[in-house]
Every structure is written in structure tokens, then in C-alpha cells.
N, C-alpha and C positions, 0 to 999 in steps of 0.2 A: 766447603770453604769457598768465597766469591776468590776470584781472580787477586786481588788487590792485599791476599794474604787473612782478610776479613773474615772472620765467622758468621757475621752479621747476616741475616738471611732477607731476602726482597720482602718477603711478605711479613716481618715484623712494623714497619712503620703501615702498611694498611690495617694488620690488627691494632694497632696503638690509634688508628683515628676510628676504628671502629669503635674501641672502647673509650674513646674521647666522645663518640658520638651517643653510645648509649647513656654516657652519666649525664650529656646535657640533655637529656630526654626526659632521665630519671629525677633531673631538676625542673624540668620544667614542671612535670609533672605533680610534684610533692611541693612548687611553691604556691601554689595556687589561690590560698587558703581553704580550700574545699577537705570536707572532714571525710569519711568510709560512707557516713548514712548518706553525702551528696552524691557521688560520685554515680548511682543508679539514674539520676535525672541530669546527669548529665549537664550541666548548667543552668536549668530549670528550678524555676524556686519554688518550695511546699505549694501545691493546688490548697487552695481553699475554697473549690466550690464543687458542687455534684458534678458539671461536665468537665474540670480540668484535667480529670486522672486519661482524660479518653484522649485531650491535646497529650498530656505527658505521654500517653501510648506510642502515638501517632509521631511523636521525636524521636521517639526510644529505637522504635523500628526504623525508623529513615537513618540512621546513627548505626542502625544493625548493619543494614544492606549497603550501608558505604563502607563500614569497615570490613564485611566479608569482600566488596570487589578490591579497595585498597588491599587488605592482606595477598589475595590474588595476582594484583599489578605486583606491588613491591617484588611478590615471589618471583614470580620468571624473570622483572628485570634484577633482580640479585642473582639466578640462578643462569641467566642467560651470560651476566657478568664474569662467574667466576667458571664457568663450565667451557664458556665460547670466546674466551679470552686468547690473546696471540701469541702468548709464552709458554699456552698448554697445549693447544693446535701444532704449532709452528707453522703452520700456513698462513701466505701471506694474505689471501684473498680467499673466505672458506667458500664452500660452494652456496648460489646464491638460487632460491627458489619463488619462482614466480606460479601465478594462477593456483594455488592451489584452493581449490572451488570449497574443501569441507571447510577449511579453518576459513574462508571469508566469508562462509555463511554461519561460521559461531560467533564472528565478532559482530556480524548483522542482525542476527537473531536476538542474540545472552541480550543487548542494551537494550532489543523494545522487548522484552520481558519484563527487564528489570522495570523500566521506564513504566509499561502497564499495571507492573502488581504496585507500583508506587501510587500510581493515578487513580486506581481503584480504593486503594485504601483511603488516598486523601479527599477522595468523590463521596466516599462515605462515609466519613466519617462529619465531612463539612456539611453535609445535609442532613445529617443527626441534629449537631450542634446549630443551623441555624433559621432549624425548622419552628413555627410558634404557631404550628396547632397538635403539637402532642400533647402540651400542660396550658391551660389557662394560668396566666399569669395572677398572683396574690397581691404582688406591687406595682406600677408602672411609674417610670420615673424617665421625665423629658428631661436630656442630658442636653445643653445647648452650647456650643462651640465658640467662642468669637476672639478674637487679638484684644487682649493675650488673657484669657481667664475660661471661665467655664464657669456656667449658671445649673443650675436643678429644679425643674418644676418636678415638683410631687402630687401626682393626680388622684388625689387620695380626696374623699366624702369627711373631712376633719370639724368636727364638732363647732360649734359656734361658726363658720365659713361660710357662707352663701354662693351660690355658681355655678354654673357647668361647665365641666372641662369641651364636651362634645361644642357650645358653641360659642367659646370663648374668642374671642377677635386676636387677642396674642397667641391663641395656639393653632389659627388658620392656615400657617404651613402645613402643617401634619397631615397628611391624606385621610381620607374619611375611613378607607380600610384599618389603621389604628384605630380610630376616632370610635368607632363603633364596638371597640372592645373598653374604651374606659367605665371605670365605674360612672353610676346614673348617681346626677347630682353633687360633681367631685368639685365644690369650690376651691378646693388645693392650697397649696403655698408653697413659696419660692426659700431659696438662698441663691446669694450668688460671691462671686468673688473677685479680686484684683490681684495680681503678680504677691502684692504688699502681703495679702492674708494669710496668719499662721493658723492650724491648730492648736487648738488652746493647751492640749495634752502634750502633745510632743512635739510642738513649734516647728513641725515641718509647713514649707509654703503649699500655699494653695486653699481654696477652700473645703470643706470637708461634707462628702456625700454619706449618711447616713442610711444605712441597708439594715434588714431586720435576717437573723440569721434563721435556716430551716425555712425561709419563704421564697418560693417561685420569683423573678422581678427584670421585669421586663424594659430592658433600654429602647427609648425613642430615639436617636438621635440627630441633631437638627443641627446647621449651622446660620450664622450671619452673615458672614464676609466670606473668610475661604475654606478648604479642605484642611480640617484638624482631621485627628485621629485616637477619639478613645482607647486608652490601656488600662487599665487596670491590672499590676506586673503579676501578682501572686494569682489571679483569677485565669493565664495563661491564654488570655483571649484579648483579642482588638481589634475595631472596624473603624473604618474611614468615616468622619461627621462630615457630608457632602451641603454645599446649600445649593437649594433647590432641588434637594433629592434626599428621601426619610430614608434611615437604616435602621436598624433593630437586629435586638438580637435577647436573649433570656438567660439567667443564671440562677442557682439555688445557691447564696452563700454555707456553707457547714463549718465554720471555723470563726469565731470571734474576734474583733480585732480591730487593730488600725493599720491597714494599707496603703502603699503609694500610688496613685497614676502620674501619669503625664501624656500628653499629646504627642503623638509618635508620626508626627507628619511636618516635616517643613514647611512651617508656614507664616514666614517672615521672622524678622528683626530679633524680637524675641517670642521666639519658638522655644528656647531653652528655658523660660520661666512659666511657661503655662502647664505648671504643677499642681497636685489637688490629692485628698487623702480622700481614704471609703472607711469606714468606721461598722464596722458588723456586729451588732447590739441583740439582743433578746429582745420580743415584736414588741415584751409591755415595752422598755426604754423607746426601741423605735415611736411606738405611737407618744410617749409622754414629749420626743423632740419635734413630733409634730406639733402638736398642741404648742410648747413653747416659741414656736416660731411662729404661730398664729398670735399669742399672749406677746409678738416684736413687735406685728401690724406686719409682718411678709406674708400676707396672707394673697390669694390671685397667682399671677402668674406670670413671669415674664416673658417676651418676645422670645419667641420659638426659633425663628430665622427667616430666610430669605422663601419668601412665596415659591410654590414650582411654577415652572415652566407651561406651554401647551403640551408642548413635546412628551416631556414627562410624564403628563400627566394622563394624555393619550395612551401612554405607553401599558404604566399601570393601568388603563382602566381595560385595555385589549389583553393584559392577563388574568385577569379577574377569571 
């Protein structure tokens, strides 16, 4: 019984915000709208392509290794809380230890561990993904950047088209090291788009890159003006569209569909309207919307982007 005649004991209002704290836990938790099948990816939305599953890997486990050190931290500072507390001691001042050389070589060592096996994973897993002489590509598609919309040259040999991609004057940005992998003879055809442009199917903005599903397809990416940044959200991958410097990078679509991107780089005013969908079709459908964008008059190609540099260009050809 306290002093004050009370039965009330000290450590019932800590258990009472304990369990004040778990239920808002157990709410944040359960409002999420995230169903049982999400919760494995973790925020991650369904891969639809051959290399997403390898990015979901590579969350899953970074996700692993924070919450085993988290569990870790939390434990000693809870156990350190309630073990080394001043009301269980009754010492005013417990004894205080310095230099002790093992524990400050576990806190030196455990983080470049962890730090290392993270590095490694993410070093190899990123040179999987953004390597482009394991598969020749089946597609190649110049994705071009510019405020506020995004264009697609499709470097594709399309029936009735005349031209070559290799020496086309709108696609002389592009370094010859792509250049030399397009198809022979690829008079191509464009779309392109405006902030205004919906999808015809599901009136989302932007305009809409058609991909053919179960084919290799290789992104060029090129800018005008400044640093965009290709996403494409469900494919779990995205690279910076730089001008005056090509990216690239390759994906297998396996999943049919209409998906969102957007430009995932600040890059002015409206940044937030340079939206765009992917549409993953079967190759006959892909080839017949080539064909009908030939049957617009979008047939050629438009401006790729900003010329390189010396620099640049010096750069790449000393790694050749």
C-alpha cells in the first residue's frame, strides 16, 4: 500500500502507456490498407517483370537486417530501462565504466559488417540488373525526357518506314556504343506526349508506352533540358534521364497490363505532371500499334536530346 493510504502501485500508469502504446501500434499497423498477401513486400507493389523479384529481394533483406539490429537496440534500451532503473538499484550514481576495449570493438566491428554484407549485396545485385551484354535486347525503345512530358522513339524495322536508326540526325545524341546495337534498317516511329494526354483506356495523364510482354526491351534514355528520372512504379526499377549523358538499362515485361510511371526527379514547376502509362500487350498487338502509328504519319523519330559533351564523350570512349 503507497504511503498516502493508496493501493495504487507506481508501475501501473507505465503499464497503462505501455498498453496505450501497443494499441497505437497495433492501429497503425492494421490501417494501412495493406491486405496479408502485401505485407511480404513490404510496400512494394506486384514485380511485373523478370528482374523485379531480384529488387523485391534486395528490400526484403535490407528490411530484414534493420529490423534484427532495431529488435536489438530496442532490447537493451528496454532492458537497460527497467533492470538499471533508480528505484530498483537505490543507488544514487551506479558504478560507471569506462575503456572497456571488447564491447567497443563490438560496436566498431557488428556496423562494418553489417555495412559490408549490405554493400555486397547491393554491388551485386546492381550489376545483375544493369548489365546489357547478358541478353541482347528484342526491343529498344529511346525514352526521351523533356519539361514536362516524355516522347518514345521505337527503333523498330516497321513495315512500310524507310531509315536508319544508326544514322538518323535526331538520334545523334545517343553514343555509337548503343547505336551499334540497333536493328539494321530501323526507320522507327515516335509518340510523344503533353501534361494534357490521357490514356485512352483508363484516362490516366500521360502518354502511353507500349511494351510487348515476354520480350527482352532495352531503355535508351536521353534528355533535352534537364535531369528527369524514368520509373516505371510496378517494374521496381529507375534511372536518372541525364542530358548530355545516355543511360540505359533492359527489362522482360511477364505480366500484362496498364501501368503508371512518372518522373521521380525534381525538375521544375511541374515536375508533378510529367506522368505517363506502359501498356504490356502480346508482340502480335505490340507490332499491329506499331504499324498504326506508322498508318498516324509518326513514323521517324524525334529529337533524342541534348548532344554530349567532349568530356563525356572522352570518358566513354576510354572505357570502351
Amino acid at each position: 500500500m503507497s504511503p498516502n493510504g493508496s493501493d495504487r502501485s507506481p508501475r501501473r500508469p507505465m503499464r497503462r502507456k505501455l498498453l496505450q502504446a501497443m494499441t497505437a501500434g497495433l492501429v497503425l499497423a492494421t490501417a494501412t490498407g495493406c491486405t496479408y498477401k502485401d505485407f511480404p513486400r513490404l510496400g512494394m507493389p506486384t514485380p511485373t517483370t523478370e528482374e523485379a523479384p531480384r529488387i523485391l529481394s534486395l528490400w526484403q533483406g535490407s528490411w530484414a537486417a534493420a529490423l534484427a539490429v532495431g529488435v536489438l537496440v530496442w532490447g537493451l534500451i528496454i532492458w537497460s530501462a527497467i533492470f538499471h532503473r533508480r528505484s530498483r538499484t537505490k543507488v544514487e550514481v551506479p558504478p560507471q565504466t569506462r575503456y572497456n576495449m571488447p564491447i567497443e570493438a563490438l560496436y566498431t566491428v557488428v556496423p562494418l559488417v553489417i555495412v559490408s554484407v549490405l554493400f555486397y549485396f547491393t554491388a551485386r545485385d546492381e550489376s545483375k540488373l544493369l548489365s546489357l551484354s547478358d541478353k541482347k535486347p528484342d526491343v529498344t525503345v529511346n525514352v526521351v525526357g523533356f519539361q514536362w512530358s516524355w516522347g518514345f522513339n521505337y527503333i523498330e524495322p516497321v513495315p512500310g518506314v524507310t531509315g536508319d536508326a544508326k544514322t538518323d540526325s535526331n538520334l545523334a545524341a545517343i553514343p555509337d556504343r548503343f547505336k551499334n546495337e540497333f536493328p539494321a534498317n530501323a526507320g522507327g516511329v515516335y509518340d510523344v506526349g503533353t501534361p494534357a494526354t490521357r490514356n485512352p483506356q483508363t484516362g490516366n495523364p500521360g502518354p502511353t508506352l507500349w511494351l510487348p510482354k515476354g520480350k527482352t526491351v532495352r531503355f535508351v534514355l536521353t534528355s533535352r533540358d534537364v535531369i528527369h528520372s524514368f520509373w516505371v512504379v510496378p517494374f521496381l526499377m529507375k534511372m536518372d534521364v541525364i542530358p548530355g549523358h545516355t543511360n540505359s538499362f533492359q527489362v522482360t515485361p511477364n505480366k500484362e497490363g496498364t501501368f503508371l510511371g512518372k518522373c521521380a526527379e525534381l525538375c521544375g514547376v511541374d515536375h508533378s505532371r510529367m506522368l505517363f502509362n506502359v501498356k504490356v500487350v502480346s508482340p502480335e498487338r505490340y507490332e499491329q500499334h506499331l504499324k498504326d502509328l506508322a498508318k498516324k504519319g509518326q513514323t521517324g523519330y524525334v529529337p533524342a536530346g541534348i548532344a554530349q559533351t567532349s568530356h563525356e564523350k572522352n570518358r566513354e570512349t576510354n572505357n570502351l
